[in-house]
C-alpha positions in Angstrom: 50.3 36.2 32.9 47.0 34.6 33.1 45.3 34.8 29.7 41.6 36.5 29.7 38.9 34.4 28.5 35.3 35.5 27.5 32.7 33.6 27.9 30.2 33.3 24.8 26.4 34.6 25.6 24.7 32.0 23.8 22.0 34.1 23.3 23.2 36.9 22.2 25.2 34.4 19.6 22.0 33.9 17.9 20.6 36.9 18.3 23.6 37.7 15.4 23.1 34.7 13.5 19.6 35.5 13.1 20.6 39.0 11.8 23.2 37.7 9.3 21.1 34.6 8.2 18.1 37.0 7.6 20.0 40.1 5.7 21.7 37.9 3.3 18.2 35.5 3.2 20.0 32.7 4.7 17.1 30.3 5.6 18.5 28.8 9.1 17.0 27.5 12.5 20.2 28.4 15.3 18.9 26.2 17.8 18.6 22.9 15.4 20.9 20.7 16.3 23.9 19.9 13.8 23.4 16.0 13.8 20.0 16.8 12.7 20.8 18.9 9.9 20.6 18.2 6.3 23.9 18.7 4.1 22.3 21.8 2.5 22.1 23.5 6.0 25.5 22.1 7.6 26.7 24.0 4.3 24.4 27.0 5.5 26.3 26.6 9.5 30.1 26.7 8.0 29.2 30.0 5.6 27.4 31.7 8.8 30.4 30.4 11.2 32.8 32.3 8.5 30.2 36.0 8.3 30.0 35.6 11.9 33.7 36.1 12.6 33.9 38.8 10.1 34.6 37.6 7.0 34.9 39.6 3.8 36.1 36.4 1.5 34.6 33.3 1.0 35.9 30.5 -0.8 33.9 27.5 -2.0 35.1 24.7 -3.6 32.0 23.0 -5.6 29.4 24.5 -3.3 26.7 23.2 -5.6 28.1 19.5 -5.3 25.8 17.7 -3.1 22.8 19.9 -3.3 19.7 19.7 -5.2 18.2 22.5 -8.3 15.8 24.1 -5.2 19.1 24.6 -2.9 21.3 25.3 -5.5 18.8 28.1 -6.4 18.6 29.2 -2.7 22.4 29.3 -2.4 22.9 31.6 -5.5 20.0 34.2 -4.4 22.4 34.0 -1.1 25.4 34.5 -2.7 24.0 37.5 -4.7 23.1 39.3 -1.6 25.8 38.4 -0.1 27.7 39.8 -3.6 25.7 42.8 -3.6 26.9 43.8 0.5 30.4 43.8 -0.5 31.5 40.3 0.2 34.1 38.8 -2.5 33.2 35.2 -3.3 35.4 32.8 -5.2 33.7 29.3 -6.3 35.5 27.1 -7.9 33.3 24.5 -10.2 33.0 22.6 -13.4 29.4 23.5 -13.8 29.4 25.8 -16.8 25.9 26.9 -16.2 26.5 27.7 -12.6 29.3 30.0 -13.7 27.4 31.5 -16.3 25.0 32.3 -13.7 27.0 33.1 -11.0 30.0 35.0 -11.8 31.4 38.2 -12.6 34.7 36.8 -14.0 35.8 33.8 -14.3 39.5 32.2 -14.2 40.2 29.2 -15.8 42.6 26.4 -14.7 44.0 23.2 -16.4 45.7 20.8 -15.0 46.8 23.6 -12.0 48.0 25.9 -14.7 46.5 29.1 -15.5 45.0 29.9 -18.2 42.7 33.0 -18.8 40.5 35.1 -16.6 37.5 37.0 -18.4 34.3 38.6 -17.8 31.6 36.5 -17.5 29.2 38.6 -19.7 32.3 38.4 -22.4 32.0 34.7 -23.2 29.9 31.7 -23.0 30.1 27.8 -22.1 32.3 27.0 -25.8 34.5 29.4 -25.2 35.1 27.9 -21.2 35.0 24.7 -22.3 37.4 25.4 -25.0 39.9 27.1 -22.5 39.3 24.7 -20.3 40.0 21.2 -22.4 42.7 23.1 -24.5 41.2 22.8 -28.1 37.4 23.2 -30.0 34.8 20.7 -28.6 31.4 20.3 -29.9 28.8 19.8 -27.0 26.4 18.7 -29.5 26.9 14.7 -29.6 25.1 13.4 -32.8 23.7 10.0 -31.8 23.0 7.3 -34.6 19.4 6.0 -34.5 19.7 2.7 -33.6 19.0 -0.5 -36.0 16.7 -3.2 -35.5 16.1 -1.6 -31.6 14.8 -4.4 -29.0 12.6 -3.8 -26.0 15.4 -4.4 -22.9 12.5 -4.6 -20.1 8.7 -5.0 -20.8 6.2 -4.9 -17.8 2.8 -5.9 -17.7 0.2 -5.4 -15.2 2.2 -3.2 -12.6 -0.1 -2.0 -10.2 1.0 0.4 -7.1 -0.5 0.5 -3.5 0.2 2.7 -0.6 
């Protein structure tokens, strides 16, 4: 009646970490503390949590969010090894780079209704933005040169000390 419990060997926890961090290229410390992490690598702790326990999908909603062009890199060369092992990863994002990068295919959504799904090699950022607003849109915005233009801040004599 009594229900079994095992207890986790810390050390042997990390042991795998290690392993998963290192053959997807995961750069992670498992002794750090989690209050002492950045975002980046709390991000890092949840995807390892989900490998650790098996996982063969991963879904992430605008990984790219709160990171910065270096860790956005080092996510993606993640997520292609990760791609590459056999793991199925679904992101969902409005960066149309990102998924021009990223993806294999790509679904798109508006306003929760679906719309298309296509191979990523088979279109380009129009044609998503185009599916995705619902008619043509040019992302070139011409910009007037301005008339009779007025300095808005002049500084003189700025000097900088450590």
């Amino acid at each position: 009646m009594g229900s079994t419990s095992k207890r986790l060997n810390l050390n042997e926890a990390a042991k795998k970490i290690k392993e998963i961090a290192d053959s997807f290229g995961f750069q992670f410390e498992p002794n750090k503390k989690v209050y002492s992490m950045s975002v980046s690598e709390k991000q890092t702790l949840e995807i390892l949590k989900v490998l650790f326990r098996g996982a063969e999908l991963l879904i992430l909603d605008e990984p790219t969010a709160v990171l910065t062009p270096q860790e956005t890199r080092q996510l993606f060369k993640v997520l292609k090894n990760m791609r590459k092992a056999g793991k199925s990863i679904i992101i969902i994002t409005h960066k149309l780079n990102e998924v021009m990068e990223i993806s294999d295919r790509v679904t798109v959504l508006r306003k929760g209704q679906y719309i298309d799904t296509v191979l990523t090699k088979d279109t380009n950022e129009n044609a998503l933005t185009e599916m995705m607003v619902g008619k043509k849109i040019d992302l070139n915005i011409d910009r007037t040169t301005p008339k009779n233009p007025k300095p808005r801040l002049l500084i003189n004599g700025l000097t900088k000390s450590s």
